[in-house]
HTML snippet that shows the backbone in 3Dmol.js (N, CA, C, O; Angstrom):
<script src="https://3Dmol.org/build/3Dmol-min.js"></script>
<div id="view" style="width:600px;height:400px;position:relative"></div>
<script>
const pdb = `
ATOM      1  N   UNK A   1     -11.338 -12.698  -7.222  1.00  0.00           N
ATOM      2  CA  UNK A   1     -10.264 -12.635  -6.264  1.00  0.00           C
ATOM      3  C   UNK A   1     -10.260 -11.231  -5.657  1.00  0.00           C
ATOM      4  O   UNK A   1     -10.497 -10.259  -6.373  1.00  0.00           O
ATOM      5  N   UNK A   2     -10.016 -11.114  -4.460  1.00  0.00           N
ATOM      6  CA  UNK A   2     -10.190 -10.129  -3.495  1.00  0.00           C
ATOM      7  C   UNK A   2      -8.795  -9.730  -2.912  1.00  0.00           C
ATOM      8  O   UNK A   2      -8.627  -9.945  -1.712  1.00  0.00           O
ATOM      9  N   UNK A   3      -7.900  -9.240  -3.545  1.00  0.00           N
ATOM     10  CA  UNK A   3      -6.256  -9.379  -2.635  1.00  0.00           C
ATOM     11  C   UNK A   3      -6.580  -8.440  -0.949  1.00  0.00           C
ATOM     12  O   UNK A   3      -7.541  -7.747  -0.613  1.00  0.00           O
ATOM     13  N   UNK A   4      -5.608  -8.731  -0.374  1.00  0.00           N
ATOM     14  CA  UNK A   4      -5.735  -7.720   1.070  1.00  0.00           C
ATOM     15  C   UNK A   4      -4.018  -6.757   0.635  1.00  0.00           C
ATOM     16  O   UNK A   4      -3.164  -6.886  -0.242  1.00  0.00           O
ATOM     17  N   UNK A   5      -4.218  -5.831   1.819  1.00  0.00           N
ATOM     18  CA  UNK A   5      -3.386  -5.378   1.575  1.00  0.00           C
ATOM     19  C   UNK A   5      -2.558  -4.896   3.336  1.00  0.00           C
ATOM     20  O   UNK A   5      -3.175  -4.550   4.343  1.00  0.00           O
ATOM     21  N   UNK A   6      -0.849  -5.058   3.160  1.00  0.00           N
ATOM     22  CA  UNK A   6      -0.819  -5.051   4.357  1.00  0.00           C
ATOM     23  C   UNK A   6      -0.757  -4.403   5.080  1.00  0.00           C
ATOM     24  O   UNK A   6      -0.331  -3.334   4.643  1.00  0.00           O
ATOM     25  N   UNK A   7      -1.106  -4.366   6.894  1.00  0.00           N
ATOM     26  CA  UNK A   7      -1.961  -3.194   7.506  1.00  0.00           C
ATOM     27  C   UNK A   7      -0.546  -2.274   7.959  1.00  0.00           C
ATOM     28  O   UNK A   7       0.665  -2.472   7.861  1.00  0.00           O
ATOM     29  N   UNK A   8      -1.283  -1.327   8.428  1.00  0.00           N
ATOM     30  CA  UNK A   8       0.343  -0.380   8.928  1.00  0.00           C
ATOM     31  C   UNK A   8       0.800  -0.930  10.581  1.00  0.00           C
ATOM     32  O   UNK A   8       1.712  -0.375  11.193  1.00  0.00           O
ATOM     33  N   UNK A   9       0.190  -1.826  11.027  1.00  0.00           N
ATOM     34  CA  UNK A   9       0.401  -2.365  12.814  1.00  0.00           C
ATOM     35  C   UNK A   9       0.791  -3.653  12.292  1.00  0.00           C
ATOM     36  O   UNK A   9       1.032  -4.366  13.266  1.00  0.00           O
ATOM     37  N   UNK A  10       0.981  -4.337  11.132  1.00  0.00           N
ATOM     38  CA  UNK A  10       1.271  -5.388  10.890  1.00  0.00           C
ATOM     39  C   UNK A  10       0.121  -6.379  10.481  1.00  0.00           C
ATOM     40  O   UNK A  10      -1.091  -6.170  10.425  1.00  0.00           O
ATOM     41  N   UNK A  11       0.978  -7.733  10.159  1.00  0.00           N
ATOM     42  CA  UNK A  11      -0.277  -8.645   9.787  1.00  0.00           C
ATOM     43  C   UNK A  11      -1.200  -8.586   8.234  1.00  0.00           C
ATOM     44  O   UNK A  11      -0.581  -7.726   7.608  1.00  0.00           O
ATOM     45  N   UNK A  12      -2.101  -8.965   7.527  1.00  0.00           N
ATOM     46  CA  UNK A  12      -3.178  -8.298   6.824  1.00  0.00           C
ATOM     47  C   UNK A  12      -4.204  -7.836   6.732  1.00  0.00           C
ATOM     48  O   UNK A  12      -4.877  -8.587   7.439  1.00  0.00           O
ATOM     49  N   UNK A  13      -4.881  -7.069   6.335  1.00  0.00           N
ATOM     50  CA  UNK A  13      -6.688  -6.932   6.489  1.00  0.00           C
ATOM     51  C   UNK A  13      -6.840  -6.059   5.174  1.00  0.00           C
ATOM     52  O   UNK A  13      -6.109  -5.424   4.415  1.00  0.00           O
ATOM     53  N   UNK A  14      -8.587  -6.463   5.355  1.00  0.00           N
ATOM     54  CA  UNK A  14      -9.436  -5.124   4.592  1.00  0.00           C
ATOM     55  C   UNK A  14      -8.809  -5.587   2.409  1.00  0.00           C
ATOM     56  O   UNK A  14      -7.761  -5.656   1.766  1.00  0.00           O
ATOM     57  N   UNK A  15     -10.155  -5.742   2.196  1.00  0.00           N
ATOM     58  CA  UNK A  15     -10.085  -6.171   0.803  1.00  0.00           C
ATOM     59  C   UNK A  15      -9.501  -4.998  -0.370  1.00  0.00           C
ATOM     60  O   UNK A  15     -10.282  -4.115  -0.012  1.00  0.00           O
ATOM     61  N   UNK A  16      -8.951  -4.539  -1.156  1.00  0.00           N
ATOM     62  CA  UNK A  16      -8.614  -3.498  -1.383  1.00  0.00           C
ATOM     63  C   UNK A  16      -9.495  -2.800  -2.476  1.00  0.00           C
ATOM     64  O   UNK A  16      -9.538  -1.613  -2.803  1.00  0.00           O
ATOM     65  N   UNK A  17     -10.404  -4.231  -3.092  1.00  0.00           N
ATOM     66  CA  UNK A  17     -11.243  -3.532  -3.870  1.00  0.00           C
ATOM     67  C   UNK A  17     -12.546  -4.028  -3.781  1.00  0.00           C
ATOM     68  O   UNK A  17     -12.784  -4.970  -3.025  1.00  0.00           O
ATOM     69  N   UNK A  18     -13.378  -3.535  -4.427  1.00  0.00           N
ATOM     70  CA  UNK A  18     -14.542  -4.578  -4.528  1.00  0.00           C
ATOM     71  C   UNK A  18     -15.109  -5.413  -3.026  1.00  0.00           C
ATOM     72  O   UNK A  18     -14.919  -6.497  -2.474  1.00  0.00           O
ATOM     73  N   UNK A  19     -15.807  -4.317  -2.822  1.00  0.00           N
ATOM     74  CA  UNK A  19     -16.332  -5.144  -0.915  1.00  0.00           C
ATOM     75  C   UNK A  19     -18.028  -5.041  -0.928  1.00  0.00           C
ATOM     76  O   UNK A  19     -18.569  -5.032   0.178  1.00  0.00           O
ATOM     77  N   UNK A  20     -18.740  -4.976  -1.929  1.00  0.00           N
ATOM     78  CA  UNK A  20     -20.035  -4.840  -2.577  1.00  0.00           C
ATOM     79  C   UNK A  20     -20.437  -6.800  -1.956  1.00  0.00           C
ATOM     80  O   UNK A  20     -21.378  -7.258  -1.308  1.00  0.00           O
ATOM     81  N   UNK A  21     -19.414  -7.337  -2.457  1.00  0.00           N
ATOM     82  CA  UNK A  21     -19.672  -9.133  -2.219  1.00  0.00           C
ATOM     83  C   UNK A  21     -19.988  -9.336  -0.886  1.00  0.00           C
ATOM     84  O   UNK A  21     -20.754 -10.275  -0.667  1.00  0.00           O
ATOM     85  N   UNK A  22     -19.487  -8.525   0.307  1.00  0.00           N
ATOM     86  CA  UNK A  22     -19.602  -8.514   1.678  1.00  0.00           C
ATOM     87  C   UNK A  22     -21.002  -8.770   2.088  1.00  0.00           C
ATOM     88  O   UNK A  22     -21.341  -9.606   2.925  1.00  0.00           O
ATOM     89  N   UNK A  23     -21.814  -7.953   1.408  1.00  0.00           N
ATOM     90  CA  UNK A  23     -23.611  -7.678   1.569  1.00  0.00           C
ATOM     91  C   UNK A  23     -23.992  -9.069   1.191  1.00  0.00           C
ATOM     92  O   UNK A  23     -24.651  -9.743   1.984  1.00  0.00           O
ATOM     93  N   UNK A  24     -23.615  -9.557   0.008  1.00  0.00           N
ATOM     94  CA  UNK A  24     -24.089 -10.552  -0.681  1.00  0.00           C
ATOM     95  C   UNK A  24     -23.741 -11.879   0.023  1.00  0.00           C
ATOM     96  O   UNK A  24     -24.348 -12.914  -0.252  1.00  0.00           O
ATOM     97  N   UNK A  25     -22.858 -11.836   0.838  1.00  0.00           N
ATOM     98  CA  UNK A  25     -21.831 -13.050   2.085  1.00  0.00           C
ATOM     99  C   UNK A  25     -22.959 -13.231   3.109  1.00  0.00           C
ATOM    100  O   UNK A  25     -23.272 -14.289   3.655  1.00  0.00           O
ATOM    101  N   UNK A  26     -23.547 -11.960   3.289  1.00  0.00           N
ATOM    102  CA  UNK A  26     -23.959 -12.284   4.668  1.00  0.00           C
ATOM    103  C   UNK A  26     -25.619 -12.647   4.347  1.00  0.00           C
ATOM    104  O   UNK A  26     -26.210 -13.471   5.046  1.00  0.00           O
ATOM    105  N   UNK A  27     -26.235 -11.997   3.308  1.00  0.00           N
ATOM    106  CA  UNK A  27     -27.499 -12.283   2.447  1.00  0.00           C
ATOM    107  C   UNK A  27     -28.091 -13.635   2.278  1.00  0.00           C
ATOM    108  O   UNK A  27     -29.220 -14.003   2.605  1.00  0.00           O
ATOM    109  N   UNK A  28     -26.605 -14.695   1.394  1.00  0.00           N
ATOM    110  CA  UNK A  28     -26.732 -15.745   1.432  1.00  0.00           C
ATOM    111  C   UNK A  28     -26.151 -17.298   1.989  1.00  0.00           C
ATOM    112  O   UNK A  28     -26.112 -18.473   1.623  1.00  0.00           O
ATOM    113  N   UNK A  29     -25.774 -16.501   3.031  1.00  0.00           N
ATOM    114  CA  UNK A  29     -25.318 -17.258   4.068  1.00  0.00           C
ATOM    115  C   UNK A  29     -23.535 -17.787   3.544  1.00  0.00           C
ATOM    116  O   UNK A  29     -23.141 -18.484   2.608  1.00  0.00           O
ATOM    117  N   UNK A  30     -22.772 -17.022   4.722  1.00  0.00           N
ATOM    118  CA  UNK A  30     -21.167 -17.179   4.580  1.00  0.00           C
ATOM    119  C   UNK A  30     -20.697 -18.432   4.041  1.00  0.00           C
ATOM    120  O   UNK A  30     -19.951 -18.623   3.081  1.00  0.00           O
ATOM    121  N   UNK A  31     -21.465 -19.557   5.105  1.00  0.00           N
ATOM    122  CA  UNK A  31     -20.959 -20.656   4.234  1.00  0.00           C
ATOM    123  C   UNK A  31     -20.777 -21.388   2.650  1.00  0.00           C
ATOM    124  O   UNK A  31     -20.161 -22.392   2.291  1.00  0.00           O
ATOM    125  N   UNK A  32     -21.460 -20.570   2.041  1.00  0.00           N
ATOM    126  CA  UNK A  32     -21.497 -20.664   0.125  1.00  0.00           C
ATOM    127  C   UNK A  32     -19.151 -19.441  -0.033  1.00  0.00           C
ATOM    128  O   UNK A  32     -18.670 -18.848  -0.999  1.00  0.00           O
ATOM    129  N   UNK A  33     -18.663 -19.629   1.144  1.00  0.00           N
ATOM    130  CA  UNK A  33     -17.797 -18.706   0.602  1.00  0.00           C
ATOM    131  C   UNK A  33     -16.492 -19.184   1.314  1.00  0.00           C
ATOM    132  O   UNK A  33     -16.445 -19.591   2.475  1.00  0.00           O
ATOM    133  N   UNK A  34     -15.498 -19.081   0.498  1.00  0.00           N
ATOM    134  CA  UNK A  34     -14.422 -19.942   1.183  1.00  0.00           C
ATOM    135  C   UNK A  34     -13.453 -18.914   1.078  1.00  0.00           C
ATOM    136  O   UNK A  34     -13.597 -17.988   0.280  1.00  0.00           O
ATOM    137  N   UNK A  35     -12.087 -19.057   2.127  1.00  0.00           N
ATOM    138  CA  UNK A  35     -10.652 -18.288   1.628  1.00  0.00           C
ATOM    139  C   UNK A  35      -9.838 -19.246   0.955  1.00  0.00           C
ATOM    140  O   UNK A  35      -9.662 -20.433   1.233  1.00  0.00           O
ATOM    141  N   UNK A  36      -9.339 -18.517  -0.025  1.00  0.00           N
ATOM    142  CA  UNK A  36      -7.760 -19.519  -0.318  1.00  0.00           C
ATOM    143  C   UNK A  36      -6.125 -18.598  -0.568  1.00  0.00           C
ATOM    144  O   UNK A  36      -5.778 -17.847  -1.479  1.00  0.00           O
ATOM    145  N   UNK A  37      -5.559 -18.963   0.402  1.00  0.00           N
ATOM    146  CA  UNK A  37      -4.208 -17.997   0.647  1.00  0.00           C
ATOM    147  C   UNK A  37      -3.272 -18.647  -0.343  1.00  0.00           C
ATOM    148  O   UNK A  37      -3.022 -19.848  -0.436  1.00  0.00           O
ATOM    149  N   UNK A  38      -2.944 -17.959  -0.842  1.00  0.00           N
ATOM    150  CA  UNK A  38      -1.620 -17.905  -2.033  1.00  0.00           C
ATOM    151  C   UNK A  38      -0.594 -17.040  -1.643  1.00  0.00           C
ATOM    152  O   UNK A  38      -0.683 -15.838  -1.394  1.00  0.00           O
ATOM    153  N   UNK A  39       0.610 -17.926  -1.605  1.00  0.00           N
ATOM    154  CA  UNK A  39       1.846 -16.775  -1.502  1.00  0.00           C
ATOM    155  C   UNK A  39       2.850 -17.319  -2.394  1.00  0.00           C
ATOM    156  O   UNK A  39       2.562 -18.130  -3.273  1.00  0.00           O
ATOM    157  N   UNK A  40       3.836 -16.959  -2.219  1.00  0.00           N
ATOM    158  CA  UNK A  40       4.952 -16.689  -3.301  1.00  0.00           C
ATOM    159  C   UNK A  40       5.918 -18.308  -3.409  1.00  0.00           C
ATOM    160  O   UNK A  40       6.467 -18.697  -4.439  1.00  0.00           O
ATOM    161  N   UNK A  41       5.923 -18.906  -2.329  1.00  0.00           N
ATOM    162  CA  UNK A  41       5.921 -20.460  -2.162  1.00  0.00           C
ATOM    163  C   UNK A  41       5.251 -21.006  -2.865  1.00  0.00           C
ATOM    164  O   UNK A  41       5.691 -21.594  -3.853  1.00  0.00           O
ATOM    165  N   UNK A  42       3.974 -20.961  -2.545  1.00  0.00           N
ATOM    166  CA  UNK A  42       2.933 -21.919  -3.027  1.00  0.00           C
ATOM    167  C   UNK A  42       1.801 -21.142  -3.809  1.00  0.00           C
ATOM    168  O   UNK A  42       0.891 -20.649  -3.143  1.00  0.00           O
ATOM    169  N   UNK A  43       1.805 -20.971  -5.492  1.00  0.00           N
ATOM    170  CA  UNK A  43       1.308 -20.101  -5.834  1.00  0.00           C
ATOM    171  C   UNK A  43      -0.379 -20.372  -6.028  1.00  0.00           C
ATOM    172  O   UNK A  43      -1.354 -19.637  -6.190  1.00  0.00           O
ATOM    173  N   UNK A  44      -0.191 -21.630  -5.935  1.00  0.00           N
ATOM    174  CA  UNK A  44      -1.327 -22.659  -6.517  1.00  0.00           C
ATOM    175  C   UNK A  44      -2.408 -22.375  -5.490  1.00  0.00           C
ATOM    176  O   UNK A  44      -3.567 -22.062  -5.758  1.00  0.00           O
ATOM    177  N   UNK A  45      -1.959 -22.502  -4.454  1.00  0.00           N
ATOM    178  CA  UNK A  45      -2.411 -22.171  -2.897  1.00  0.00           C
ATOM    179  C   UNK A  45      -1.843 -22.525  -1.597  1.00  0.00           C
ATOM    180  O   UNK A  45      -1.233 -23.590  -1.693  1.00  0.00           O
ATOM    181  N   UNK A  46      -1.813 -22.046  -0.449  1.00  0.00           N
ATOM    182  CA  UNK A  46      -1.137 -22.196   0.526  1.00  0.00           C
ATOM    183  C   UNK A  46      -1.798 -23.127   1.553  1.00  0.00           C
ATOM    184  O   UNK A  46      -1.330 -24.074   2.184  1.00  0.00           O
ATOM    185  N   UNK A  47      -3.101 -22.547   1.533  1.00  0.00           N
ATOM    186  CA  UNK A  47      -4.194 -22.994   2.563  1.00  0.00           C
ATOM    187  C   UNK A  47      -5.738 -22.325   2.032  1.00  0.00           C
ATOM    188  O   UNK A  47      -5.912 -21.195   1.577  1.00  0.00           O
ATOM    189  N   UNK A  48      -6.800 -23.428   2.252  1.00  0.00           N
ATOM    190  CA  UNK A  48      -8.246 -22.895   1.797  1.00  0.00           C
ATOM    191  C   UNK A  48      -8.649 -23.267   3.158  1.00  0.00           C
ATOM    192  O   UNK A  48      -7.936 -23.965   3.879  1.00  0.00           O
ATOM    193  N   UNK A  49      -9.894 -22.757   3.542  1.00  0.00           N
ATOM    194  CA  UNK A  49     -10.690 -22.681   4.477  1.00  0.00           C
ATOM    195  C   UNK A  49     -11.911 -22.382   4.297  1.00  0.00           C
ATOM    196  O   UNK A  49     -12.008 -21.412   3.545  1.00  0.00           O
ATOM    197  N   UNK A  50     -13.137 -22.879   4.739  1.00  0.00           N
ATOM    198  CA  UNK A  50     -14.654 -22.792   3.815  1.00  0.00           C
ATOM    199  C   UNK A  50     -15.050 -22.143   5.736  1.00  0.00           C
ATOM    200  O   UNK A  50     -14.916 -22.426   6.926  1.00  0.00           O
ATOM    201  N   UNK A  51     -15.610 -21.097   4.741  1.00  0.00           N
ATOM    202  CA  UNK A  51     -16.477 -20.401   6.110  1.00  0.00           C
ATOM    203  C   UNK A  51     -17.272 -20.478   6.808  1.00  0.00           C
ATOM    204  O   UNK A  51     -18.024 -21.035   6.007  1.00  0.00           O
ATOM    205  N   UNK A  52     -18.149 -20.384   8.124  1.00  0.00           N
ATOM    206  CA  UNK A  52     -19.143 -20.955   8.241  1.00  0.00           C
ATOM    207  C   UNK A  52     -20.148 -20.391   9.245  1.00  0.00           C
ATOM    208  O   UNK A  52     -19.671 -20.352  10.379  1.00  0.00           O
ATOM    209  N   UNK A  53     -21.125 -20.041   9.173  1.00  0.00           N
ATOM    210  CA  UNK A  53     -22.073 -18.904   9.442  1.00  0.00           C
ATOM    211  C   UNK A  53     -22.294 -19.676  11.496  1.00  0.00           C
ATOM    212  O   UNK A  53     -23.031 -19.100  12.296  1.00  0.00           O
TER     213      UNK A  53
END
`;
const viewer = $3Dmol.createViewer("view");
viewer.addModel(pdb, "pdb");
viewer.setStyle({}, {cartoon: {color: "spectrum"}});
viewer.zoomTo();
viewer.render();
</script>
């Protein structure tokens, strides 16, 4: 898990730790990599989305 953190203009971005996986995203193609948003509603998950090169 990769949390973001939120930006100072608003909104989110930018992983706060661990961005080494980024190289490895684009290496073996994005689509092996999905998001899944969790918030305080829905802890389980909010929304997933599978990426796609």
């Amino acid at each position: 898990m990769l949390p973001l953190k939120q930006a100072t203009e608003g909104g989110w971005r930018g992983c706060t730790s661990d961005t080494a996986w980024v190289q490895r995203a684009f290496d073996e193609g994005l689509s092996n990599y999905y998001v899944n948003v969790h918030t305080a509603e829905y802890p389980a998950g909010a929304i997933r989305g599978q990426l796609q090169q």
